[in-house]
C-alpha positions, 0 to 999 in steps of 0.5 A: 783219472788214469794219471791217478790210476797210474801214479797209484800202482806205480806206489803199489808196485814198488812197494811190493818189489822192496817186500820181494827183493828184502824176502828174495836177499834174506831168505833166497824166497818169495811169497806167492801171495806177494807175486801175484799181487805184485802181478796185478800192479804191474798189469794195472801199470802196463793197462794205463799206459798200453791198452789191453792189446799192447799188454797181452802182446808184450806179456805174450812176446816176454813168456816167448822170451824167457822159454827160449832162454831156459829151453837154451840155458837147460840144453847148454847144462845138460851138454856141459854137465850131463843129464842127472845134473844139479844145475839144471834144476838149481841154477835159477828157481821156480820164483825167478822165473814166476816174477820174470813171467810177471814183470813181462806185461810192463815191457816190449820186446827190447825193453824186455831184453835189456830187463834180463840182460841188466838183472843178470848182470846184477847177479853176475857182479853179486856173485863176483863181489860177494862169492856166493853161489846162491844169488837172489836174482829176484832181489837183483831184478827187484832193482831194475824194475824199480829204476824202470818204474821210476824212468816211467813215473817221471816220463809221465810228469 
């Protein structure tokens, strides 16, 4: 029965990650309704293969992570271009940080790291490769998540 339910959200959720990533490519947005459904996937996910504990922990370690990395990001915006800058608020969007905040219950604290370090440089070589300023990093995460739940769907074969 928890392979079944385990298979199944994995179907769910990567269906929800190709809506994502295809709105997050074509319009630089995401729909919220997708998110948290997507959300309820991933947390079916992590439930099946963790336990409630190990899901809250690894949603709790992930919240940590990413508020660290903002609260690090905005001081190093604010030093180098001052207080009234764009980039602050510019440089990643509300939604890239909600699907962040809903990826975290899948990993640990390392996979998590290596989710983030793998996205951004996704978005690094999309920035490079295409010249743009506006980079869809959901659509860039969108794609490690869906290597990660494939590695997870065939670890569990």
């Amino acid at each position: 029965m928890t392979d079944i339910f385990f298979f199944i959200s994995c179907v769910v959720s990567i269906i929800f990650l190709i809506v994502l990533a295809i709105s997050d490519y074509k319009t630089l947005s995401i729909s919220v309704t997708v998110l948290l459904l997507y959300a309820v996937s991933i947390c079916s996910i992590s439930f099946s293969l963790y336990g409630m504990k190990e899901m809250i922990l690894n949603f709790g370690f992930g919240c940590c992570m990413l508020l660290s990395c903002n609260f690090i990001s905005m001081i190093w915006f604010k030093n180098k271009y001052g207080k009234d800058s764009v980039y602050v608020d510019h440089a990643i969007g509300k939604g890239d940080i909600l699907f962040c905040i809903m990826s975290a219950p899948a990993f640990n604290i390392m996979q998590y790291i290596s989710f983030m370090t793998l996205s951004s440089c996704l978005g690094l070589i999309y920035h490079i490769v295409f010249r743009k300023n506006e980079v869809p990093y959901v659509c860039m995460s969108a794609i490690v998540m869906l290597v990660f739940i494939i590695v997870l769907i065939f670890r569990e074969i």
